[in-house]
ZADO-1210 file (C-alpha; in nm, 4 decimals, padded with zeros to 6 digits):
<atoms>
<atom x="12.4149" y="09.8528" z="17.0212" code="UNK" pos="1"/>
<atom x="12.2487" y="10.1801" z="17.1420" code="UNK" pos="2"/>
<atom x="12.1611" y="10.4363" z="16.8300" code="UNK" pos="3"/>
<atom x="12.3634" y="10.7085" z="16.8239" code="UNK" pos="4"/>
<atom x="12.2878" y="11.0919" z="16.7098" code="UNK" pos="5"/>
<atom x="12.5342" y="11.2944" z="16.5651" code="UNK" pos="6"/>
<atom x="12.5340" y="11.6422" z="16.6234" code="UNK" pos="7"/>
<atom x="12.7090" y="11.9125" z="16.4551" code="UNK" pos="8"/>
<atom x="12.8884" y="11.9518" z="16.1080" code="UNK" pos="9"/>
<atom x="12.9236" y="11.6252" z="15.9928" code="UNK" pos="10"/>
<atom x="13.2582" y="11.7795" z="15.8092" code="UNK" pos="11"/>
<atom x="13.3736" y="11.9099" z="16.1151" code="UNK" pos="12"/>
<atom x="13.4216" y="11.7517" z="16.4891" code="UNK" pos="13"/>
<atom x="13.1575" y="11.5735" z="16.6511" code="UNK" pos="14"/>
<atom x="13.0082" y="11.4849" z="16.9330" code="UNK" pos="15"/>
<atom x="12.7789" y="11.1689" z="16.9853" code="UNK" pos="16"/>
<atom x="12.5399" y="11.1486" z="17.2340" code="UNK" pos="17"/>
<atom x="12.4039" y="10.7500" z="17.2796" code="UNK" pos="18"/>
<atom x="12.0399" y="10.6510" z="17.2812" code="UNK" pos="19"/>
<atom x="11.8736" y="10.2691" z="17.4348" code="UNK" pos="20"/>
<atom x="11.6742" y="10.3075" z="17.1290" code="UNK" pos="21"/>
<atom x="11.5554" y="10.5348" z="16.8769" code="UNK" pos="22"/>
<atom x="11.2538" y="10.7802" z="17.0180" code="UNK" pos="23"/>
<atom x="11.2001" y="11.0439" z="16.8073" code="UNK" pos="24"/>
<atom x="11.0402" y="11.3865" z="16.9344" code="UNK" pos="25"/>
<atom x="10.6556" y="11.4967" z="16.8094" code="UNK" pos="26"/>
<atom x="10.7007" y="11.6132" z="16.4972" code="UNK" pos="27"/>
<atom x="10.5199" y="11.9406" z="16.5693" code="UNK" pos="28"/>
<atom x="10.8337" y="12.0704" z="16.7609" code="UNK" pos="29"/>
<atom x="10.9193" y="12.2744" z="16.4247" code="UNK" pos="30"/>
<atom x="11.0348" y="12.5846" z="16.6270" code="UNK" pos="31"/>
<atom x="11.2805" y="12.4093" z="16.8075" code="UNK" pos="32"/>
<atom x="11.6169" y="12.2225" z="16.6997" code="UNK" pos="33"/>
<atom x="11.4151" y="11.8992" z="16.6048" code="UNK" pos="34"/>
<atom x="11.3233" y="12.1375" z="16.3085" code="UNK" pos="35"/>
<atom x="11.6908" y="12.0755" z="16.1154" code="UNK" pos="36"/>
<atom x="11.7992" y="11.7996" z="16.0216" code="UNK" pos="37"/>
<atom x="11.9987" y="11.4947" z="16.2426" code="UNK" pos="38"/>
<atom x="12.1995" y="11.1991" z="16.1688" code="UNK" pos="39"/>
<atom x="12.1223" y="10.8751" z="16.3965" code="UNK" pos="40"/>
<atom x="12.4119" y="10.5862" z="16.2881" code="UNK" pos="41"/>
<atom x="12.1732" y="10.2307" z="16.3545" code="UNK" pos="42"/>
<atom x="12.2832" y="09.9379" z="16.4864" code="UNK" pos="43"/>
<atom x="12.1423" y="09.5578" z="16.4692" code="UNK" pos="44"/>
<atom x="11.9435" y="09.6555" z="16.7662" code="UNK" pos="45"/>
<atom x="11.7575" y="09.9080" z="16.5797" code="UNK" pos="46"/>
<atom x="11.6333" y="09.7065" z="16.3084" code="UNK" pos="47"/>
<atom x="11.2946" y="09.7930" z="16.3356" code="UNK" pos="48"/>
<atom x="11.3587" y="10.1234" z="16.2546" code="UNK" pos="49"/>
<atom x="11.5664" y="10.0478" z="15.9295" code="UNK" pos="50"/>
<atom x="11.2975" y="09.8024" z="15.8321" code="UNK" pos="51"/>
<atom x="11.0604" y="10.0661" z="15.8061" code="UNK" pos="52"/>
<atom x="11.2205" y="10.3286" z="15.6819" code="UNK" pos="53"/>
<atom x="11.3708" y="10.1089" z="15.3875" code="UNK" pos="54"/>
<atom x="11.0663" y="09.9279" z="15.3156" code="UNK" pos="55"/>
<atom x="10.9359" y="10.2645" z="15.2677" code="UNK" pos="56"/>
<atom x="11.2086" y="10.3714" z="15.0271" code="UNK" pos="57"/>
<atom x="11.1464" y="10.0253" z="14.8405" code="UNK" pos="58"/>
<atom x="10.8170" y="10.0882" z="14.7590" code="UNK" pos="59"/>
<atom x="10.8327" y="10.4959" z="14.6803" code="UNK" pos="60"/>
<atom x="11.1229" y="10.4462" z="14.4474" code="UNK" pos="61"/>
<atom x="11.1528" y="10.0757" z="14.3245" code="UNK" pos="62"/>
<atom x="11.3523" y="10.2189" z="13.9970" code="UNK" pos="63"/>
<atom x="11.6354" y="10.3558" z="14.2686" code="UNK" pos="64"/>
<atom x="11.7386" y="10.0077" z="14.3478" code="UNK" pos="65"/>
<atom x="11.9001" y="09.6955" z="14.2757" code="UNK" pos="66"/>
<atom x="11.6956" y="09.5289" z="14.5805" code="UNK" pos="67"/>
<atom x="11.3305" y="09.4900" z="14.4977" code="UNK" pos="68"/>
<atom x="10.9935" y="09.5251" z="14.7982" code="UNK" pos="69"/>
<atom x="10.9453" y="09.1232" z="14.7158" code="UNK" pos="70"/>
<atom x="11.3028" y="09.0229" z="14.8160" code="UNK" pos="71"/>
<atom x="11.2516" y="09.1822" z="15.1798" code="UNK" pos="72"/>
<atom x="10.8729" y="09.1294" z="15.2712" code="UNK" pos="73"/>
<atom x="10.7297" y="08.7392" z="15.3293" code="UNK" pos="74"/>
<atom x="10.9912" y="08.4941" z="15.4060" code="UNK" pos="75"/>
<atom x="11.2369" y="08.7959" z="15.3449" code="UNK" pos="76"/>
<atom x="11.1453" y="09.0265" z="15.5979" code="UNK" pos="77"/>
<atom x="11.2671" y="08.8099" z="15.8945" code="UNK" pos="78"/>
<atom x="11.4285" y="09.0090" z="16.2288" code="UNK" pos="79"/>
<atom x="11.7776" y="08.8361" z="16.1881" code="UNK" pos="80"/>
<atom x="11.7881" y="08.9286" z="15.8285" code="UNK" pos="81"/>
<atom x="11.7483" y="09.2803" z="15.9042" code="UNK" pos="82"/>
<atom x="11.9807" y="09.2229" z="16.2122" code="UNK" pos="83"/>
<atom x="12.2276" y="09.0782" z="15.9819" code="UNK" pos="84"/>
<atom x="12.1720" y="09.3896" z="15.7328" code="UNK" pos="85"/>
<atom x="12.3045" y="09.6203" z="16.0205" code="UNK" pos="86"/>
<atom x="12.5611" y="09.4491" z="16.1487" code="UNK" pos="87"/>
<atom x="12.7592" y="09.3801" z="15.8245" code="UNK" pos="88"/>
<atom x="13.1415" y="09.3956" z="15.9402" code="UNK" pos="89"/>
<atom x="13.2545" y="09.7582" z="15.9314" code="UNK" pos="90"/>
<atom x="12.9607" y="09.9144" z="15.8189" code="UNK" pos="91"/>
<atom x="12.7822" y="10.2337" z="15.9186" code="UNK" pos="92"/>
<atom x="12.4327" y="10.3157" z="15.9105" code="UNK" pos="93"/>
<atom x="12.2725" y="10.6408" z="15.8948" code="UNK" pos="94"/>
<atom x="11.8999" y="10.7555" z="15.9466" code="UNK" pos="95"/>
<atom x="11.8163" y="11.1229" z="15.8558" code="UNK" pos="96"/>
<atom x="11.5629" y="11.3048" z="16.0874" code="UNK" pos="97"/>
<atom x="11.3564" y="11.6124" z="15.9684" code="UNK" pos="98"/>
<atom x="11.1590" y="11.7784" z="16.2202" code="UNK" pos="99"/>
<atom x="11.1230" y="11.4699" z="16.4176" code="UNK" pos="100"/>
<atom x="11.0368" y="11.2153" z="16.1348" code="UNK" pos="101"/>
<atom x="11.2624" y="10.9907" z="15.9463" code="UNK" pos="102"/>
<atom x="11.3155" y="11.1231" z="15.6012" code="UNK" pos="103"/>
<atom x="11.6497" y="10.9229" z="15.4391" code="UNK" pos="104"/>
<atom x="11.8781" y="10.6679" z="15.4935" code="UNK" pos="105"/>
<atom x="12.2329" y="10.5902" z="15.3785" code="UNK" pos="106"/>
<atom x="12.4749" y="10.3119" z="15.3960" code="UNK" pos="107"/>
<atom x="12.8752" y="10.2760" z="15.3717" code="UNK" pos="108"/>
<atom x="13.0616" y="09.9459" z="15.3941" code="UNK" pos="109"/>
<atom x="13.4199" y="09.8122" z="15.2767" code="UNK" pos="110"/>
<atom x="13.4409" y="09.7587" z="14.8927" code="UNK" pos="111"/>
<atom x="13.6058" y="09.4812" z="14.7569" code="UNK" pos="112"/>
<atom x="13.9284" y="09.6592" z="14.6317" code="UNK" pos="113"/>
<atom x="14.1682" y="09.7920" z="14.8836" code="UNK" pos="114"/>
<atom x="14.1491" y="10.1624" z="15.0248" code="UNK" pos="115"/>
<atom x="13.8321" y="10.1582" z="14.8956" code="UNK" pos="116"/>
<atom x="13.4596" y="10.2292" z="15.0618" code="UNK" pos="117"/>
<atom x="13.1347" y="10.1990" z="14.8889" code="UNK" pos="118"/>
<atom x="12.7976" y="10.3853" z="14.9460" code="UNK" pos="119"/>
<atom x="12.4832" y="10.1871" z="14.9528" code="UNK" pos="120"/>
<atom x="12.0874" y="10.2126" z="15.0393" code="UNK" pos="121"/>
<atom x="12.1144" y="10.5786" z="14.9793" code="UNK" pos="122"/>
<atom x="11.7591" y="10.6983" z="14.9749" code="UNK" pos="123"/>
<atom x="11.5572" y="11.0469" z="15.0871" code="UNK" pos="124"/>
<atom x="11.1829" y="11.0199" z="15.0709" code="UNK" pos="125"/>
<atom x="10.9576" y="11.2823" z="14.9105" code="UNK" pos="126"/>
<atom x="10.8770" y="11.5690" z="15.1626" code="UNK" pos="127"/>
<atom x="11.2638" y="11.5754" z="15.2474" code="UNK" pos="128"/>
<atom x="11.3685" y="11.6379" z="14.8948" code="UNK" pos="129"/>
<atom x="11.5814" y="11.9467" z="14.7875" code="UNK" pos="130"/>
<atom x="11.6276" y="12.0149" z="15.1721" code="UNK" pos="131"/>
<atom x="11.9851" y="11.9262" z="15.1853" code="UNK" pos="132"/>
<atom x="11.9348" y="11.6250" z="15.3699" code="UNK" pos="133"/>
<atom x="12.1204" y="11.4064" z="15.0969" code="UNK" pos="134"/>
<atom x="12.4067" y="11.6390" z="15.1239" code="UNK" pos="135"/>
<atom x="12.4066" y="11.5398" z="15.4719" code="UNK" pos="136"/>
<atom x="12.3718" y="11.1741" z="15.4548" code="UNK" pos="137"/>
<atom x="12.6752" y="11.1574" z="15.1535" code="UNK" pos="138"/>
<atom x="12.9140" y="11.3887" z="15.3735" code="UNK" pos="139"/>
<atom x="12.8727" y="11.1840" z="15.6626" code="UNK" pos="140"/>
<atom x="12.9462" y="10.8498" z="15.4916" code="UNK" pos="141"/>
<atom x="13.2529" y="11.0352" z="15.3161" code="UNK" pos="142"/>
<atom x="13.3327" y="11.1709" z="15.6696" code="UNK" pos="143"/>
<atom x="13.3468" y="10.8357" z="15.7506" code="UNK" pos="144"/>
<atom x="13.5054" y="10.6375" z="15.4818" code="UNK" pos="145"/>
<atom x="13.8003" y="10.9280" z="15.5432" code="UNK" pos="146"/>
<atom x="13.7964" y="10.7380" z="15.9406" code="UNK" pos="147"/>
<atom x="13.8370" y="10.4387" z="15.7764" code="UNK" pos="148"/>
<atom x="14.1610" y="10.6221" z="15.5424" code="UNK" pos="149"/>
<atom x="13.9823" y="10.4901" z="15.1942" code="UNK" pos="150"/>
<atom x="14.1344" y="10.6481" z="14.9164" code="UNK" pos="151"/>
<atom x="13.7962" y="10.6609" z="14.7113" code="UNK" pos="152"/>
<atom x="13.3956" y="10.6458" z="14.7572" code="UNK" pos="153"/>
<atom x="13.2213" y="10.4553" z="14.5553" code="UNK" pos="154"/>
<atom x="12.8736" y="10.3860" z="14.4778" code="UNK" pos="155"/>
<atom x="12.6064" y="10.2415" z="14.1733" code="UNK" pos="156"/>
<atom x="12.3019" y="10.4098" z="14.0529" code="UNK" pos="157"/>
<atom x="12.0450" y="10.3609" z="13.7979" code="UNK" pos="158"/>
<atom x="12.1085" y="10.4897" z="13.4707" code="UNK" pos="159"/>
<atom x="11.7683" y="10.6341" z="13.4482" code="UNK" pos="160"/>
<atom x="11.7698" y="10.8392" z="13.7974" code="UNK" pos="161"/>
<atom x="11.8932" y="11.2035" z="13.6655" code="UNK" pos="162"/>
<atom x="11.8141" y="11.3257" z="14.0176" code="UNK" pos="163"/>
<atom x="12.0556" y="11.1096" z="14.1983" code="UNK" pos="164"/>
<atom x="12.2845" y="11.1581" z="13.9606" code="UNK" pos="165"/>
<atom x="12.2749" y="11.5419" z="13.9642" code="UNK" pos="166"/>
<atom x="12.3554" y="11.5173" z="14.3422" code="UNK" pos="167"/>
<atom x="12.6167" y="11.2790" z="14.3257" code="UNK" pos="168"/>
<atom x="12.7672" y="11.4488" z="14.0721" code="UNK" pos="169"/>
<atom x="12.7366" y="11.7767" z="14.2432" code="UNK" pos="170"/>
<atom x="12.9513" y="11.6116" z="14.5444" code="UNK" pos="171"/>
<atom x="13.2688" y="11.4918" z="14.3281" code="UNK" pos="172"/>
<atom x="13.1275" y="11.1712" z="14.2017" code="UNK" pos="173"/>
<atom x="13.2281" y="11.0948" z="13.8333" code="UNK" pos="174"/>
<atom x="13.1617" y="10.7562" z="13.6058" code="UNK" pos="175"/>
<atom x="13.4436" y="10.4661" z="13.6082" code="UNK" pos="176"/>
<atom x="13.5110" y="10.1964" z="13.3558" code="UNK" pos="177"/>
<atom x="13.3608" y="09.9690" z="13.5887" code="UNK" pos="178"/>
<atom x="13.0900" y="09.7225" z="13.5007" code="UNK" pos="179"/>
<atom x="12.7516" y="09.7539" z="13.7050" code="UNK" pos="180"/>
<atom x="12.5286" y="09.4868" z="13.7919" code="UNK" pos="181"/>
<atom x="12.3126" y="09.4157" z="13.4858" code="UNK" pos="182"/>
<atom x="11.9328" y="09.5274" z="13.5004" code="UNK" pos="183"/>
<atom x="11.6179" y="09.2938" z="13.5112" code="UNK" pos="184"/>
<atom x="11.6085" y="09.4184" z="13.1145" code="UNK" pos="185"/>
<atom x="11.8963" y="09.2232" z="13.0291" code="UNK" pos="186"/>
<atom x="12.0634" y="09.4539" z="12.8561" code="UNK" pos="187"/>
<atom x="12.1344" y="09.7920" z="13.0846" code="UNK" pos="188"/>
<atom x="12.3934" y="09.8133" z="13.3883" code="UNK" pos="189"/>
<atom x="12.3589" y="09.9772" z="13.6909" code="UNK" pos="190"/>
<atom x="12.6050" y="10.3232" z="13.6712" code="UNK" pos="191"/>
<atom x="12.9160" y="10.3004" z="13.9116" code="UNK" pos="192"/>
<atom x="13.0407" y="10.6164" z="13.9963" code="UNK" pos="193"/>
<atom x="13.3500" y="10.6991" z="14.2499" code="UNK" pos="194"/>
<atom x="13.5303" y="10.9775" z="14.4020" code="UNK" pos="195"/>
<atom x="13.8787" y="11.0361" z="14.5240" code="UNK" pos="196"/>
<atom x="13.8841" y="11.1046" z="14.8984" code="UNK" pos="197"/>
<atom x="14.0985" y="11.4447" z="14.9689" code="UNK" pos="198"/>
<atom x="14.3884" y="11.4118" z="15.2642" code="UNK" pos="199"/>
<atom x="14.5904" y="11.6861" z="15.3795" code="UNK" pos="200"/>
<atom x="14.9449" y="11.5959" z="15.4633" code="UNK" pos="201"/>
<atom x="14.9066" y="11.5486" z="15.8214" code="UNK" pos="202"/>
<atom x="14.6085" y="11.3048" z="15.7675" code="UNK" pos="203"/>
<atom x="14.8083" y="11.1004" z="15.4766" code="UNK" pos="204"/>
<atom x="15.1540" y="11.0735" z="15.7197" code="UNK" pos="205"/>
<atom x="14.8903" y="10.9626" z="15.9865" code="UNK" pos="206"/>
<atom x="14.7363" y="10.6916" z="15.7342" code="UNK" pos="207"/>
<atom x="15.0754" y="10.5665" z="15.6298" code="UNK" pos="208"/>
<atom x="15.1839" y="10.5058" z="15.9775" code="UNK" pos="209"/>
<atom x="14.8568" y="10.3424" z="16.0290" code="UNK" pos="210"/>
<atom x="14.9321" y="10.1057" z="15.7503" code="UNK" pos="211"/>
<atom x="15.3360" y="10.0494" z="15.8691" code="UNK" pos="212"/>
<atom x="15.1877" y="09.9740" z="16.1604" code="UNK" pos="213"/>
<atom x="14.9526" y="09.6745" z="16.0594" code="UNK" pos="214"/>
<atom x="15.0938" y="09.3398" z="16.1005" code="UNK" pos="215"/>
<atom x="15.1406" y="09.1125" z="15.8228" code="UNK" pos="216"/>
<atom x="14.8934" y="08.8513" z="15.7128" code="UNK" pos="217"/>
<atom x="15.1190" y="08.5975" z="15.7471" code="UNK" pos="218"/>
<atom x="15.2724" y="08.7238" z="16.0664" code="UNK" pos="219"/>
</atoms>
């Protein structure tokens, strides 16, 4: 699978424009429109490139994650592993590009409960920060968990991140009852948060005829 940019308003139609593999522009093209920031959704053929930006994020901000640097380099950091990462069924992948350089990364895959999507991996490295580039990598997994009609976003976070969750926050995210994975400490749980998706009445008559539609399990 080719990587794919996505231009425009990620709330708003798009158009996608395939690439045989991600080549990035020089990053001293500031002037031009290499200078804001673009979405590429990753496939398993673009591992390399999610390997390195997320061993990146590993390292920078090992308190962000439930995943540690150790579990993913040495006998961890094998190509079908990271092939396997990226082509977890139904998922979608998203680099962030700032002036030709990879700057975040964000994940969103099927929860567990029904109608339900969760957001993973969500990272933004240093010289991106407070550039609206997480904005952009949340909306366009909540663009996309609205494709998939979920009903609500979830995601976990550390309880001692106030930055991430100020931003999440910010977007609609508020804390659930739900237990988080416990912490190396033994004693502290990761934070899950969640957000109702909005859908206007054409979108919801559209969903439920979706659903009618399905056949049964045990057709």
């Amino acid at each position: 699978m080719a990587a794919v940019r996505i231009c425009g308003d990620t709330h708003g139609g798009l158009s996608r424009r395939p690439r045989p593999h991600i080549r990035l522009p020089s990053p001293h093209l500031q002037g031009s429109v290499w200078a804001m920031t673009e979405l590429w959704v990753l496939g398993p053929d673009n591992w390399s490139a999610w390997r390195a930006l997320r061993l990146t994020a590993l390292a920078e901000a090992p308190y962000a994650f439930g995943s540690t640097l150790a579990e993913w380099q040495g006998d961890g950091d094998r190509e079908e592993r990271w092939r396997a990462r990226l082509g977890m069924r139904g998922s979608h992948n998203v680099i962030a590009v700032l002036e030709g350089r990879p700057v975040g990364m964000a994940s969103g895959v099927p929860a567990e409960e029904p109608d339900t999507a969760e957001l993973i991996s969500m990272w933004v490295g240093p010289r991106a920060r407070g550039r609206g580039v997480g904005d952009r990598l949340i909306g366009e997994i909540e663009r996309w968990a609205h494709q998939r009609h979920a009903r609500k976003l979830m995601l976990s976070v550390m309880p001692d991140n106030p930055a991430a969750l100020a931003l999440y926050e910010r977007h609609g995210f508020t804390a659930t009852d739900k237990l988080g994975d416990l912490l190396p400490d033994g004693e502290r749980r990761e934070l899950v948060l969640a957000k109702t998706l909005a859908y206007d009445a054409d979108s919801l008559t559209s969903r439920q005829a979706s659903r009618q539609a399905r056949p049964s399990p045990t057709a």
